[in-house]
C-alpha positions as MATLAB code, in Angstrom:
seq = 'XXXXXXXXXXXXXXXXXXXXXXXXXXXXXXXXXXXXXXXXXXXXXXXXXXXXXXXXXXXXXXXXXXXXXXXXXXXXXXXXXXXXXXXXXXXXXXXXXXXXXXXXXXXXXXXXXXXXXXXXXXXXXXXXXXXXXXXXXXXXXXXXXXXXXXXXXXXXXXXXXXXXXXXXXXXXXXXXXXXXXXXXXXXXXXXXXXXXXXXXXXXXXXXXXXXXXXXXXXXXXXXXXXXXXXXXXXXXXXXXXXXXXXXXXXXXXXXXXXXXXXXXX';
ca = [
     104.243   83.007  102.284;
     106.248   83.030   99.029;
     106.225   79.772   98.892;
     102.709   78.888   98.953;
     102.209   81.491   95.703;
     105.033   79.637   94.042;
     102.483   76.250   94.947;
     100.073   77.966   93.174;
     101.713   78.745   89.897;
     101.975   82.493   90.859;
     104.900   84.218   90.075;
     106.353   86.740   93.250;
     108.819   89.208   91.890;
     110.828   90.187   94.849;
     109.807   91.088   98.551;
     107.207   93.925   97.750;
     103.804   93.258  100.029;
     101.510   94.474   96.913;
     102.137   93.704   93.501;
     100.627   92.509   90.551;
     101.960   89.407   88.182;
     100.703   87.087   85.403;
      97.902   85.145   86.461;
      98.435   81.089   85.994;
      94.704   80.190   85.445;
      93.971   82.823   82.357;
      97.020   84.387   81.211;
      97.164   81.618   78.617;
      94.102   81.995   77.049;
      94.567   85.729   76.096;
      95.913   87.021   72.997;
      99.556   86.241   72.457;
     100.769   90.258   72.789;
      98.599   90.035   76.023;
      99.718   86.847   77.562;
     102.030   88.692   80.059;
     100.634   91.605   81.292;
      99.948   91.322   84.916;
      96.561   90.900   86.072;
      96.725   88.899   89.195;
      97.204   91.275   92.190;
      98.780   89.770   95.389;
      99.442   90.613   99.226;
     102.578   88.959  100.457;
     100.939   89.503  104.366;
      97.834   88.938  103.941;
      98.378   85.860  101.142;
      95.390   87.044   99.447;
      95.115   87.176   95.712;
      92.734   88.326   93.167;
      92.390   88.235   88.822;
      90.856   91.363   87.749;
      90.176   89.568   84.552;
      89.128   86.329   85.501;
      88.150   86.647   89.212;
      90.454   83.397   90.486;
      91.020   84.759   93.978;
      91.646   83.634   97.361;
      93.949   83.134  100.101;
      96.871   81.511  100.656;
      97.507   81.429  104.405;
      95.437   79.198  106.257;
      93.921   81.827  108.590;
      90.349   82.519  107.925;
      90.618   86.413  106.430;
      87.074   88.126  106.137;
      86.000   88.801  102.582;
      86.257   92.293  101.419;
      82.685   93.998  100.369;
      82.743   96.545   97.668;
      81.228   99.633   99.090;
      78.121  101.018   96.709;
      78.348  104.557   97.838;
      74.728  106.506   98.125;
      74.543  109.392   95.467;
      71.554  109.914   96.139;
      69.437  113.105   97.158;
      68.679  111.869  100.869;
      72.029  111.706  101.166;
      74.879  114.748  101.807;
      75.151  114.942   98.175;
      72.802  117.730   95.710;
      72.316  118.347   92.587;
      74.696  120.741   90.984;
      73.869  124.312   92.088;
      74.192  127.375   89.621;
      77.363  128.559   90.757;
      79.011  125.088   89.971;
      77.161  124.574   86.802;
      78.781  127.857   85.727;
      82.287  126.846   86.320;
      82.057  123.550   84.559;
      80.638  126.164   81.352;
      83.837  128.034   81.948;
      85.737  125.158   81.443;
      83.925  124.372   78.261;
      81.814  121.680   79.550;
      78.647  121.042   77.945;
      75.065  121.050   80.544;
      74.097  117.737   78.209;
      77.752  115.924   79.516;
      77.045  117.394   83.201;
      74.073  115.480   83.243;
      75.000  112.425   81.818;
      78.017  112.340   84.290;
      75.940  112.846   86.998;
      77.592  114.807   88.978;
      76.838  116.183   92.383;
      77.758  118.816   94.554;
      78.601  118.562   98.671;
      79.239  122.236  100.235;
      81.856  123.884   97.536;
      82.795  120.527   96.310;
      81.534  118.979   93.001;
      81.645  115.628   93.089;
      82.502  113.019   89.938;
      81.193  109.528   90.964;
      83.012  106.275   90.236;
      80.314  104.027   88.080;
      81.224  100.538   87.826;
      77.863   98.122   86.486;
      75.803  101.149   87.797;
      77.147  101.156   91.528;
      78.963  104.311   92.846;
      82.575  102.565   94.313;
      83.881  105.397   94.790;
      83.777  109.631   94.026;
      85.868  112.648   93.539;
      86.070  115.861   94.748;
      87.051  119.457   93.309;
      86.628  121.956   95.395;
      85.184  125.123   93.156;
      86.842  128.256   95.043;
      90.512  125.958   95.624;
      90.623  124.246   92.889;
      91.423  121.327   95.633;
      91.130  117.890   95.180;
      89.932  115.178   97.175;
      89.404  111.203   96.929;
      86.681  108.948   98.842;
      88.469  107.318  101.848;
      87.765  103.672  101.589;
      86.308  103.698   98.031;
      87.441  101.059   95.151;
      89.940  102.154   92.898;
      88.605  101.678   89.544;
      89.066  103.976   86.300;
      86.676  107.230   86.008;
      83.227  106.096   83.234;
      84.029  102.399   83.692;
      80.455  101.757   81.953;
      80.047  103.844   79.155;
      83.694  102.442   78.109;
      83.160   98.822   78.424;
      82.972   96.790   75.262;
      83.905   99.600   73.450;
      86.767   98.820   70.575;
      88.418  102.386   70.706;
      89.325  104.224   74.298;
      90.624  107.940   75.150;
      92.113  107.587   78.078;
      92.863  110.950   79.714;
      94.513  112.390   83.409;
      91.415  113.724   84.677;
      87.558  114.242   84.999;
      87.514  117.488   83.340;
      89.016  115.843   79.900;
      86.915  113.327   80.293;
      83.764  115.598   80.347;
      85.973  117.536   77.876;
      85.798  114.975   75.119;
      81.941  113.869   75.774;
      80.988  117.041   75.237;
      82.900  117.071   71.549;
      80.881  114.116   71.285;
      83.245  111.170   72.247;
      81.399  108.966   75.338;
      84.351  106.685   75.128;
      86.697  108.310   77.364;
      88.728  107.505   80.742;
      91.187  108.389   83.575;
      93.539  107.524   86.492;
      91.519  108.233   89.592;
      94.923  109.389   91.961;
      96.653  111.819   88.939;
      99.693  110.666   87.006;
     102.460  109.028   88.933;
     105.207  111.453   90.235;
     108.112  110.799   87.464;
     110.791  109.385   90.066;
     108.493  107.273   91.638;
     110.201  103.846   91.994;
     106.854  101.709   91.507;
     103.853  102.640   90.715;
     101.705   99.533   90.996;
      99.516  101.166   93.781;
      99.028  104.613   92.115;
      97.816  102.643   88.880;
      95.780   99.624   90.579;
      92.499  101.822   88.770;
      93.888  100.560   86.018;
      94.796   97.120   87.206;
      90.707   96.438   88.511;
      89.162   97.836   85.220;
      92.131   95.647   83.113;
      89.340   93.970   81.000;
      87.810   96.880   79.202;
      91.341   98.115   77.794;
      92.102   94.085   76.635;
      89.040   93.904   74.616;
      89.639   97.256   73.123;
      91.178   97.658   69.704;
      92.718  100.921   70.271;
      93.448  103.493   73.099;
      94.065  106.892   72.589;
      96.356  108.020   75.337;
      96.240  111.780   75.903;
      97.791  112.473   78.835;
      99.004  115.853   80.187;
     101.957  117.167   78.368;
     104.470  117.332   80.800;
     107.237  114.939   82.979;
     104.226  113.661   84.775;
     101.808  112.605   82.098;
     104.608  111.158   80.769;
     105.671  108.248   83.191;
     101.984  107.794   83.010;
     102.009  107.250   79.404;
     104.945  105.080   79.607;
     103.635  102.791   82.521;
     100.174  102.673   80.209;
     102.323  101.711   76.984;
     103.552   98.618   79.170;
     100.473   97.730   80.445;
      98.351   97.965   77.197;
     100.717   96.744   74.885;
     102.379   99.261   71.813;
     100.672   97.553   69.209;
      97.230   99.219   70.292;
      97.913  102.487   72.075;
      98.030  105.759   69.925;
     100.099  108.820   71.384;
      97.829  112.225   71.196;
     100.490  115.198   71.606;
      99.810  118.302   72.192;
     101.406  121.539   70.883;
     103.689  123.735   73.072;
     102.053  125.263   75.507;
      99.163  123.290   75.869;
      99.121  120.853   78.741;
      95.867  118.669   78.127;
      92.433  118.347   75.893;
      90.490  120.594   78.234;
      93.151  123.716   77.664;
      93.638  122.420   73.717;
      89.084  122.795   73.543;
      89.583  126.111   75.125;
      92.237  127.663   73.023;
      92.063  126.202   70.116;
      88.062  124.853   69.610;
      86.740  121.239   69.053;
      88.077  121.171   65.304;
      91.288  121.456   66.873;
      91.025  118.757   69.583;
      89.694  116.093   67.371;
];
């Protein structure tokens, strides 16, 4: 199987079944601090391979493999998800959240669960869950693993990319509609690889390349940390700009609420 990537012009680091590497058909054409970062994921069983900048896929075994569909999840009311009911809507306030950036994140609500859907060109691939008396979370089983407001950030030249849907909703309600996350949390900080944990990141690659800047404001501790690290590498230094906050604050939802929106921005 290795050797029909190497046939290919695809690099294979090593025996791991899913990884990512440069991809031989575009890599080239990008800007020169961008020419190797790995956008070309690949399945060493399956011999599939896919650019999540630009879409060169396929297979490489000769066995006929049945093309993956991308789910578009139903959000709406006919379906087991409703609107946001006042018990929900008042522990969003409590977190500082803004009704205005509720709505435009249309969120939903499924038993005690608020749920955070996964936009990508206007299709739902996949939601998240927060349970409102647990404080639980919970991911779609089966859903695409993409990075949280995919839309409102594309084409835009400056990014805040954050560790969760609360600072995302944080920031929009300060007034900043340019902001992300990791859909699975930060990667533990001894995890060996952490390809799979960030493949969000991996299928959304193109809005981060055409940005100018990203902000990365991760949570402040050992965590958030490898995650900033593994972002550095993956965006390139030259165009990510560390947010830090002070001790005793562990991300921009907690900085809004102690400290106010002067503060934070």
């Amino acid at each position: 199987m290795i050797n029909k990537f190497l046939e290919l012009g695809i690099q294979v680091k090593g025996n791991k079944i899913q990884q990512t590497t440069i991809c031989p058909k575009c890599s080239h054409t990008r800007k020169p601090e961008n020419k190797k970062t790995p956008c070309l994921s690949i399945d060493l069983i399956t011999g599939k391979y896919t650019c999540h900048l630009c879409g060169w896929a396929g297979w490489v075994n000769k066995k006929k493999v049945e093309k993956e569909i991308t789910p578009n999840i139903s959000m709406s009311n006919k379906s087991k998800f409703h609107p946001l009911n006042e018990v929900a809507i008042s522990y969003l306030k409590s977190r500082g959240i803004s009704k205005e950036a509720i709505d435009l994140a249309r969120l939903k609500q499924f038993n005690d669960w608020i749920i955070f859907p996964y936009f990508k060109e206007e299709k739902v691939l996949t939601y998240k869950k927060r349970c409102i008396t647990t404080k639980q979370f919970s991911q779609k089983a089966g859903g695409t693993h993409i990075v949280y407001n995919y839309d409102r950030c594309k084409g835009q030249k400056e990014i805040i990319f954050c560790e969760g849907e609360i600072d995302c909703l944080t920031w929009e309600t300060i007034g900043y509609t340019n902001s992300t996350s990791v859909d699975q949390g930060a990667p533990n900080e001894k995890d060996k690889n952490v390809d799979k944990k960030l493949e969000c990141v991996t299928n959304c690659y193109d809005i981060f390349e055409n940005a100018e800047k990203i902000y990365l404001a991760v949570d402040n501790d050992a965590n958030g940390k490898r995650l900033e690290n593994e972002l550095i590498k993956r965006f390139g230094a030259e165009k990510c700009y560390l947010i830090r906050f002070p001790e005793g604050i562990k991300d921009s939802n907690e900085m809004f609420l102690k400290e106010g929106k002067d503060a934070l921005v």
